[in-house]
NUVEX-612433 format. One record per residue (C-alpha): residue in one letter; residue number from 1; x, y, z. Coordinates in Angstrom, 3 decimals, padded with zeros to 6 digits, always signed. Layout:
BEGIN
+------+-----+----------+----------+----------+
: code : pos :        u :        v :        w :
+------+-----+----------+----------+----------+
:    A : NUM :        X :        Y :        Z :
...
+------+-----+----------+----------+----------+
This chain:
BEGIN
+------+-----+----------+----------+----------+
: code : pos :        u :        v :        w :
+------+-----+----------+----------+----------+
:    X :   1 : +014.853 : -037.064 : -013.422 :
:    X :   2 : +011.497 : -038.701 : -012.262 :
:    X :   3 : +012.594 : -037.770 : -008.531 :
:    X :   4 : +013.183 : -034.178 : -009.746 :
:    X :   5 : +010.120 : -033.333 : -011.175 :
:    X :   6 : +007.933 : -035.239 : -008.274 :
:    X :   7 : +010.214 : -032.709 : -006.355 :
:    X :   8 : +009.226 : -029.804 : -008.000 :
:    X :   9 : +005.190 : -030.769 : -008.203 :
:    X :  10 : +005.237 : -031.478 : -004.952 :
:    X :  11 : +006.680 : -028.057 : -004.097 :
:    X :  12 : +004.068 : -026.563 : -006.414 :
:    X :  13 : +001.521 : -028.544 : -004.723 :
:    X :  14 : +002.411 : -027.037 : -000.810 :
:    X :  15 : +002.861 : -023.788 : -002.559 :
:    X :  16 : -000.710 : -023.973 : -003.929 :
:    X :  17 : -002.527 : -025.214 : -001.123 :
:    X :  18 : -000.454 : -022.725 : +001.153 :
:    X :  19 : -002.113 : -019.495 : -000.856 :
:    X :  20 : -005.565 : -021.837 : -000.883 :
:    X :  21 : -005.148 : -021.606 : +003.097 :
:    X :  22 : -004.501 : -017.761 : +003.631 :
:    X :  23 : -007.731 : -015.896 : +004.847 :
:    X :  24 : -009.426 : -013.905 : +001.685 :
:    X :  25 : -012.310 : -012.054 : +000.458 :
:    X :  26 : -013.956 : -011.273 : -003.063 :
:    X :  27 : -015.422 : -008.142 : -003.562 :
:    X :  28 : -017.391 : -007.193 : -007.391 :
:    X :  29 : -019.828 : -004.968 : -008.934 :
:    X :  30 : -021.677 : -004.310 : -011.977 :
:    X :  31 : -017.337 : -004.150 : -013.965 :
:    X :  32 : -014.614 : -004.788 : -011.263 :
:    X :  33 : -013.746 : -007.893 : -009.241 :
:    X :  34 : -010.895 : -008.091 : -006.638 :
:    X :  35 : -009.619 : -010.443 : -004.495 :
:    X :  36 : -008.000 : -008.942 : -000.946 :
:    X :  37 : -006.361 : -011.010 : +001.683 :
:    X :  38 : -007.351 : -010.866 : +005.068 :
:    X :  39 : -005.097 : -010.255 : +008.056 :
:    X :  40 : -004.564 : -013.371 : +009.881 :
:    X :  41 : -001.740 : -013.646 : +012.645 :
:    X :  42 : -001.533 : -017.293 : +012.026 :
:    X :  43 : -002.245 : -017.859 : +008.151 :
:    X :  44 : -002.288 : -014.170 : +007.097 :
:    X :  45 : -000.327 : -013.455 : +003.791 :
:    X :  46 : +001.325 : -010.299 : +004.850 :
:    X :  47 : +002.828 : -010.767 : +008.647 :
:    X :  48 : +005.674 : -008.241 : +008.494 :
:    X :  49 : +005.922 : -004.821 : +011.028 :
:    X :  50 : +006.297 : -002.068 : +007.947 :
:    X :  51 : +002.619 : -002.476 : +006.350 :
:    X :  52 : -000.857 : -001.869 : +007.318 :
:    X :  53 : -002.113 : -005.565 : +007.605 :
:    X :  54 : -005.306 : -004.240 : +005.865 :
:    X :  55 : -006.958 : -003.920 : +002.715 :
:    X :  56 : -004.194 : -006.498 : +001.143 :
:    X :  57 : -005.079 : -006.544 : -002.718 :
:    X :  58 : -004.441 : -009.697 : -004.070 :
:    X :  59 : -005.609 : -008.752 : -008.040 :
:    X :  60 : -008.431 : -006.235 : -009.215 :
:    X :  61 : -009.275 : -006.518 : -012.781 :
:    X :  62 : -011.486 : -004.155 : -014.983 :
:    X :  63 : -012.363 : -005.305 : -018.769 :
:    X :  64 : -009.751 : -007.419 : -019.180 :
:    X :  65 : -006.890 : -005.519 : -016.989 :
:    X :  66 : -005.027 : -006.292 : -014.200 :
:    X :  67 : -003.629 : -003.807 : -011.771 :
:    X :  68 : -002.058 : -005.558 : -009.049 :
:    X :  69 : -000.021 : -008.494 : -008.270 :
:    X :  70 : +003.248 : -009.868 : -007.102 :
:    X :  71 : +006.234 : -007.720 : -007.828 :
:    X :  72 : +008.748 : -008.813 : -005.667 :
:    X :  73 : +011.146 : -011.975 : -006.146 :
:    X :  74 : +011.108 : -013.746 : -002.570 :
:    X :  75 : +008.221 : -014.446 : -000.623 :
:    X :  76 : +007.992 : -014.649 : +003.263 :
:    X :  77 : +004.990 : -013.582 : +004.778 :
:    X :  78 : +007.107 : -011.875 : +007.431 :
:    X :  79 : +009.368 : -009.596 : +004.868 :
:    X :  80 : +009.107 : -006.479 : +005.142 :
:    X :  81 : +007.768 : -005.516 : +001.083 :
:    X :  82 : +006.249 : -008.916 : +000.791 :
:    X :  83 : +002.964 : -007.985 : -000.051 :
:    X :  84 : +000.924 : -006.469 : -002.547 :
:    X :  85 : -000.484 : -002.970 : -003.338 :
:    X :  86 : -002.701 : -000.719 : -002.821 :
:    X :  87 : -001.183 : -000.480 : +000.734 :
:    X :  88 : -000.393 : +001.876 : +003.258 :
:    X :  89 : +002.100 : +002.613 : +005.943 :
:    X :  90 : +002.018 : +004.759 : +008.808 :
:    X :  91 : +005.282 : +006.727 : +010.588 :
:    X :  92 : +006.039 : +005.091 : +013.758 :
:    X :  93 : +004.583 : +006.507 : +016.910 :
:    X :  94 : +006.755 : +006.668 : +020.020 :
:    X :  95 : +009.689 : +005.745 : +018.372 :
:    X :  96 : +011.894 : +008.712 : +019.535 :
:    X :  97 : +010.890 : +008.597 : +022.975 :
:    X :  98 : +011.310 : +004.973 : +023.530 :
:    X :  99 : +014.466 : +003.377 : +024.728 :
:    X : 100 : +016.002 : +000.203 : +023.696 :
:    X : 101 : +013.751 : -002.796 : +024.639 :
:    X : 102 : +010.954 : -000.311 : +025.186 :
:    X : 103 : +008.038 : -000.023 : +022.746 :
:    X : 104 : +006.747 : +002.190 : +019.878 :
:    X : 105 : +003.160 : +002.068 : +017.500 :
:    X : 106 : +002.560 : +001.925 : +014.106 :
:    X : 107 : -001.279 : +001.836 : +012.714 :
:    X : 108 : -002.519 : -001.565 : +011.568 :
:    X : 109 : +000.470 : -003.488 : +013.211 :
:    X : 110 : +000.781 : -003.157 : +016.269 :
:    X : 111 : +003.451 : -002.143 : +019.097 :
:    X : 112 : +006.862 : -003.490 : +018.380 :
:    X : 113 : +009.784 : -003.530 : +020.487 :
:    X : 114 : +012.876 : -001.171 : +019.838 :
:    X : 115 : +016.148 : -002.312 : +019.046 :
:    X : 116 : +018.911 : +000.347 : +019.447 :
:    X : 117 : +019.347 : +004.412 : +019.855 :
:    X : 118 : +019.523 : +004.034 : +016.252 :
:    X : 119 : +017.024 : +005.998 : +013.833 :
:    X : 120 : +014.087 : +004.026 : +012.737 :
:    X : 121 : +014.278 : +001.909 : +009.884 :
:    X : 122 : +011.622 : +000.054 : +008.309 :
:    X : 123 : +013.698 : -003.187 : +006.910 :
:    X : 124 : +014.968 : -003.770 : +010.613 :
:    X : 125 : +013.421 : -007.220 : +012.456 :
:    X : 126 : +011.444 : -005.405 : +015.179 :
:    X : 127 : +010.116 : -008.176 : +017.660 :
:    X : 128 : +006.169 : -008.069 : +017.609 :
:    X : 129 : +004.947 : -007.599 : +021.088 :
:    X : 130 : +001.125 : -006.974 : +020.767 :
:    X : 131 : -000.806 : -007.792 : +017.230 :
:    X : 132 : -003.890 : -005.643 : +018.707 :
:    X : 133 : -007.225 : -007.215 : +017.637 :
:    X : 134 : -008.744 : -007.229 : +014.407 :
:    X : 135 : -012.306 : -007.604 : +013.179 :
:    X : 136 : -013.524 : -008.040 : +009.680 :
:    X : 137 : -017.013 : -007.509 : +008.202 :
:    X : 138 : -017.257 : -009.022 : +004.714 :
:    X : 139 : -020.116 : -008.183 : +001.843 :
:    X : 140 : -020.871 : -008.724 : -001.465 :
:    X : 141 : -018.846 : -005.289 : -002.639 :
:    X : 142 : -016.734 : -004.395 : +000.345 :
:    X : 143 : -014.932 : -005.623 : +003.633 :
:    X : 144 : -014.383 : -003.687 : +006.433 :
:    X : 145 : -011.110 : -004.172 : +008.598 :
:    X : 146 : -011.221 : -002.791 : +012.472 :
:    X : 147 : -008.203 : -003.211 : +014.435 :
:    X : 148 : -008.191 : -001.998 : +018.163 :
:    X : 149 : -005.133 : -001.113 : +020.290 :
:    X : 150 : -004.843 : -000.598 : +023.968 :
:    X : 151 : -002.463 : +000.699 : +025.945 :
:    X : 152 : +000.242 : +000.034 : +024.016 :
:    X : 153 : +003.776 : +002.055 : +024.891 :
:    X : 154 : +001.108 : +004.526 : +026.197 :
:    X : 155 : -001.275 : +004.960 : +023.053 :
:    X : 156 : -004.607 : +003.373 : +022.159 :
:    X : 157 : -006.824 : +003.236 : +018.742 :
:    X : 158 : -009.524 : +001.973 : +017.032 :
:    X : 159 : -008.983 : +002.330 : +012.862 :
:    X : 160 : -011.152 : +001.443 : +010.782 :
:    X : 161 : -010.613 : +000.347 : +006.898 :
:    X : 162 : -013.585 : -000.286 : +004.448 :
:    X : 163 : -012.492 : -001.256 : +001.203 :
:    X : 164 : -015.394 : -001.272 : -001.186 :
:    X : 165 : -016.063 : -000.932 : -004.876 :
:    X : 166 : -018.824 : +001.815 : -005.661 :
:    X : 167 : -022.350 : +000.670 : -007.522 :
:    X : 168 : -022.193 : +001.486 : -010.758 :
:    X : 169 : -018.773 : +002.745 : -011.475 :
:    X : 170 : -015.938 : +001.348 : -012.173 :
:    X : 171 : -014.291 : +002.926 : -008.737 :
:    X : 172 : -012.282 : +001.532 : -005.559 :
:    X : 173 : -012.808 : +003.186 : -002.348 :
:    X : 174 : -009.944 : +003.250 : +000.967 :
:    X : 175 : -012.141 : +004.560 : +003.441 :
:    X : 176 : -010.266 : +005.323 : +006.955 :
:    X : 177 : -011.255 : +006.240 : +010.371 :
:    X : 178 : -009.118 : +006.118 : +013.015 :
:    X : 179 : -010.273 : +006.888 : +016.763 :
:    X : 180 : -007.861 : +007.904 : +019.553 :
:    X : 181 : -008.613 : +005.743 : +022.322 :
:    X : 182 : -006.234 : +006.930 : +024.589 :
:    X : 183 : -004.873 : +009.519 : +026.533 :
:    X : 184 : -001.578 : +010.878 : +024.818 :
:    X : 185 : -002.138 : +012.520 : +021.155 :
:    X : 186 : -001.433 : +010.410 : +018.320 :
:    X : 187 : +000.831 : +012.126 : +015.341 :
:    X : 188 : +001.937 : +010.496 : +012.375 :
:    X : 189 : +001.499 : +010.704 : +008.935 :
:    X : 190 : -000.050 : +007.734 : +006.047 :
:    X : 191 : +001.126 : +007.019 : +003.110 :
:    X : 192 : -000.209 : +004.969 : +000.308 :
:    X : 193 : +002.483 : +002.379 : -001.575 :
:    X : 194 : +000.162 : +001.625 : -004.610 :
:    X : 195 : +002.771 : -000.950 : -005.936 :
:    X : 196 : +000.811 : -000.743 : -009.259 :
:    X : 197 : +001.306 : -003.761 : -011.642 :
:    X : 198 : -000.651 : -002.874 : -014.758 :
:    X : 199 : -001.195 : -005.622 : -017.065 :
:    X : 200 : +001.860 : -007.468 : -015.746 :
:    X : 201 : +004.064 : -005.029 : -018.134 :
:    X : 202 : +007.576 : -003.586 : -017.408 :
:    X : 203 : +007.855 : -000.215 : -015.819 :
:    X : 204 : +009.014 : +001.494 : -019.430 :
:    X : 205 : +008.167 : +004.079 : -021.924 :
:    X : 206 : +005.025 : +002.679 : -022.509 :
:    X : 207 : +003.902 : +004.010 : -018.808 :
:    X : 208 : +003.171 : +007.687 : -017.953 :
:    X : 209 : +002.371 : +009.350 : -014.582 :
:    X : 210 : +000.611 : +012.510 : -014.450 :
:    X : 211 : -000.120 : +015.420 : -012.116 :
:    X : 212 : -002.369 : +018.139 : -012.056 :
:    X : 213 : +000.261 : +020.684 : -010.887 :
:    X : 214 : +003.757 : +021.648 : -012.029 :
:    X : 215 : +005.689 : +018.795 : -010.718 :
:    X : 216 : +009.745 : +019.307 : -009.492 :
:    X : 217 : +011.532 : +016.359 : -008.592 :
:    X : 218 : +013.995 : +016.769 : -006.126 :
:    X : 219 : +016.264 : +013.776 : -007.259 :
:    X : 220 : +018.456 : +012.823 : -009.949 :
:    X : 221 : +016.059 : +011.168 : -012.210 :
:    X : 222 : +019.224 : +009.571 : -013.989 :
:    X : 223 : +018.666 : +008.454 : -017.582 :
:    X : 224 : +015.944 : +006.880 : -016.578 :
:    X : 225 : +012.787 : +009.249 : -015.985 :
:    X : 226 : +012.328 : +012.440 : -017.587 :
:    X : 227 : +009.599 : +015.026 : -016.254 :
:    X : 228 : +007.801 : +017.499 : -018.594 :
:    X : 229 : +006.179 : +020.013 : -016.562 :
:    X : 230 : +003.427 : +017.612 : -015.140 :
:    X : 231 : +004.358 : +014.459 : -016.375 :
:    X : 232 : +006.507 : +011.439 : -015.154 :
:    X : 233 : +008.072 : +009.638 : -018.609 :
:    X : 234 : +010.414 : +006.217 : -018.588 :
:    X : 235 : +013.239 : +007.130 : -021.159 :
:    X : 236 : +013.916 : +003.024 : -021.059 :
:    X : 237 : +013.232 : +000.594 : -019.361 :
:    X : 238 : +014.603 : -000.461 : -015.749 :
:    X : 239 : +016.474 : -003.453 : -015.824 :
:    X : 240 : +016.800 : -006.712 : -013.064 :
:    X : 241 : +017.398 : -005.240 : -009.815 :
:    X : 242 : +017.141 : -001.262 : -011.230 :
:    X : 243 : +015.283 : +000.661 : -009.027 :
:    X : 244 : +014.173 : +004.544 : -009.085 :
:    X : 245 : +013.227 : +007.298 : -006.338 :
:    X : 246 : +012.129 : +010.720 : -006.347 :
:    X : 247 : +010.630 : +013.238 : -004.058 :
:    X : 248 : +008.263 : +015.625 : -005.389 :
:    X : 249 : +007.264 : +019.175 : -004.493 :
:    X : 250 : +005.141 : +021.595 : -006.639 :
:    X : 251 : +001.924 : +020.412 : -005.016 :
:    X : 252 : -000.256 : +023.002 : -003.045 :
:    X : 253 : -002.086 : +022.925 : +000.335 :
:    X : 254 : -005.538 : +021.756 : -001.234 :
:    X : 255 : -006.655 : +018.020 : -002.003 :
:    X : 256 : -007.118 : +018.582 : -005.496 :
:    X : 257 : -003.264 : +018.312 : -005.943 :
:    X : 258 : -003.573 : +015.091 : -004.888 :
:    X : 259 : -004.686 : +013.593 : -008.071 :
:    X : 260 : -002.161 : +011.230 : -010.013 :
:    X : 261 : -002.958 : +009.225 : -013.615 :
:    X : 262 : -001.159 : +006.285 : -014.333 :
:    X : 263 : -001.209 : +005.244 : -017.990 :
:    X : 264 : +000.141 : +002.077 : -020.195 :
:    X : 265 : -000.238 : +003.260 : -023.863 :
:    X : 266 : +000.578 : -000.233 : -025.049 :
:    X : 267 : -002.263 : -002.189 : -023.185 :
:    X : 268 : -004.651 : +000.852 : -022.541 :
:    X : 269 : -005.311 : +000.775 : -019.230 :
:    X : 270 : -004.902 : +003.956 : -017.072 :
:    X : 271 : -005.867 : +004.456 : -013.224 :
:    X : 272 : -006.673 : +007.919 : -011.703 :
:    X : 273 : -006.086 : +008.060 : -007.590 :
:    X : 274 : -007.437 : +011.200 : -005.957 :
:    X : 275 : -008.205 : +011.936 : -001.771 :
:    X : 276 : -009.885 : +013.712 : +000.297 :
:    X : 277 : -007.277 : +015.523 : +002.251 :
:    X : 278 : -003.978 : +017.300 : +000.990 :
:    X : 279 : -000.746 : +016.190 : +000.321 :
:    X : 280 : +002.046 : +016.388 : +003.005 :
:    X : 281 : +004.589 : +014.887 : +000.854 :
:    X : 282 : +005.161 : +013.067 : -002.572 :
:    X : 283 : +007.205 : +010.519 : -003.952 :
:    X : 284 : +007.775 : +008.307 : -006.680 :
:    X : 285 : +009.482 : +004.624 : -006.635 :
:    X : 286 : +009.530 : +002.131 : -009.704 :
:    X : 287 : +011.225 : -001.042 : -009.887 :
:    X : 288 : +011.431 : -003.575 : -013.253 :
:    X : 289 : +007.805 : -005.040 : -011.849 :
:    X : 290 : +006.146 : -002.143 : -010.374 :
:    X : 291 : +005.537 : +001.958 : -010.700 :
:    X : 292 : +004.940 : +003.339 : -006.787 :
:    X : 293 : +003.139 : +007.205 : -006.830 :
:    X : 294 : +004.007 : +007.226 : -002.871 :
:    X : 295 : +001.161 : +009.855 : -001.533 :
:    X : 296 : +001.147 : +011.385 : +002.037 :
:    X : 297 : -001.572 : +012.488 : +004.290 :
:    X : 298 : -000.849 : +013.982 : +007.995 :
:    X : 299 : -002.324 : +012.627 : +010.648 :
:    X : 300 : -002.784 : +014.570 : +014.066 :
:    X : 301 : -005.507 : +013.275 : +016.622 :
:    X : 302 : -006.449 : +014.566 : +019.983 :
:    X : 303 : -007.788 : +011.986 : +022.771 :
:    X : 304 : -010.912 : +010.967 : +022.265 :
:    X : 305 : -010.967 : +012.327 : +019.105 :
:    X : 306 : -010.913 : +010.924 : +015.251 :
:    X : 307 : -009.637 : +011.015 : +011.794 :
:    X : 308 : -010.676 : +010.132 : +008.882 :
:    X : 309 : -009.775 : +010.230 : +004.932 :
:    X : 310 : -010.615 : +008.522 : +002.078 :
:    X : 311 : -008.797 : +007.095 : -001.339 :
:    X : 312 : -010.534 : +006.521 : -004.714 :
:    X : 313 : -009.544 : +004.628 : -007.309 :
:    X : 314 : -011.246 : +005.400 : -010.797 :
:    X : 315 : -010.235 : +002.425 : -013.363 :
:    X : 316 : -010.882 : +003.266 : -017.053 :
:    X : 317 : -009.207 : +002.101 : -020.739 :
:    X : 318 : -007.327 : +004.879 : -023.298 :
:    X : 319 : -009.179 : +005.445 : -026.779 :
:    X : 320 : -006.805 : +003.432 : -028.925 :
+------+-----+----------+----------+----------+
């Protein structure tokens, strides 16, 4: 018995000092504080091929509420959903044209190395053939990611990420520039994850999502979600492995539609996430742990040319 328990403390110990070692940043202002993880190809928490290595947020909190955090059962820093929201992912870039063994892009990864004829698919173990470079500027309320690209299976970027809170509000900023370097157009589209984890509570009837448009899922929402013209509801709540996907149209071609409230009624904490730029597409994803608005942006840049968008995230509590 003494053996087991020096077992498991010394596993807790490793596991400890292992998070103590990953590269991180704290960010506050005048009413939110987050911690973000920094991309590291050594040490970095989040090593994988599907993610954006940047703007990793370890745990915001505004009076009293969390919003992020694990969700996931297994960690491995090279897992493909083994990391923790708000994140984004970009659409591959090349993938179509490349042949086996030949390589394709995606933003804030790298170029990877292409398996089969097959369609792409983000859980498959593409080999990681060039990392790029990445930069990071750190200050008091933000930290800036840059991560430059070159020549890789024919394309070249610069993208920039500043994550930063805003003076006086209780507001997260994504703010995105991306710079084609190179000489072939780059076409892809963004999207934003979220993974929200409010409070640590169960995705249930105590969350809603909101819209500011007429909202038409395009999926069987099972017995599980109900929609009410521009509302998300849980009807229960999703149990061990239960998991739950939706697209959703309704949305029009301006970036007011995209504009989504999550709410807990039984803590009283409520996020609203609004861009810059419209829509191209709109899902939802929950699991037990987690409740995923999955926004879309488009992303076409000439040569020489750039790109940029931008994500806010306005934190406030529910009159209770």
């Amino acid at each position: 018995m003494i053996k087991y328990l020096s077992g498991l403390l010394l596993a807790s110990s490793l596991m400890a000092a292992t998070l103590v070692d990953i590269p991180q940043a704290q960010i506050s202002n005048d009413s939110v504080k987050a911690t973000l993880y920094l991309p590291d190809t050594e040490n970095g928490y989040y090593r994988g091929t599907r993610f954006d290595w940047a703007g990793v947020i370890a745990n915001l909190e505004y009076k009293g509420h969390t919003y992020f955090g694990k969700w996931f059962q297994q960690y491995d820093p090279y897992l493909h959903d083994a990391i923790i929201g708000p994140v984004e992912a970009f659409d591959p870039i090349g993938y179509d044209q490349a042949k086996p063994g030949e390589l394709f892009v995606k933003i804030g990864v790298g170029s990877l190395q292409k398996i089969d004829n097959g369609p792409y698919k983000f859980v498959a173990p593409y080999k990681h053939v060039d990392s790029g470079k990445w930069s990071v500027q750190k200050k008091g309320d933000q930290v800036r990611f840059t991560h430059v690209l070159k020549d890789a299976a024919g394309y070249s970027y610069e993208y920039e990420k500043t994550v930063k809170l805003t003076k006086g509000k209780p507001e997260l900023v994504l703010e995105h520039r991306l710079k084609n370097t190179g000489k072939q157009k780059i076409e892809t589209a963004v999207y934003n994850h979220n993974f929200l984890v409010i409070d640590e509570q169960p995705s249930g009837p105590d969350f809603r999502v909101q819209f500011p448009f007429a909202i038409k899922p395009t999926d069987d929402l099972k017995d599980i979600l109900a929609s009410n013209t521009r509302e998300l509801r849980f009807l229960r709540p999703l149990q061990n492995r239960e998991s739950i996907y939706t697209l959703i149209e309704g949305y029009g071609p301006n970036a007011s539609d995209y504009d989504i409230k999550v709410e807990n009624t039984k803590t009283g904490a409520g996020v609203r996430i609004r861009a810059d730029r419209p829509l191209s597409k709109l899902a939802f994803w929950s699991n037990p742990k987690n409740l995923s608005p999955e926004p879309f942006i488009a992303v076409n840049v000439e040569p020489g040319k750039e790109f940029t968008w931008k994500i806010m995230y306005e934190f406030y509590t529910l009159d209770k």
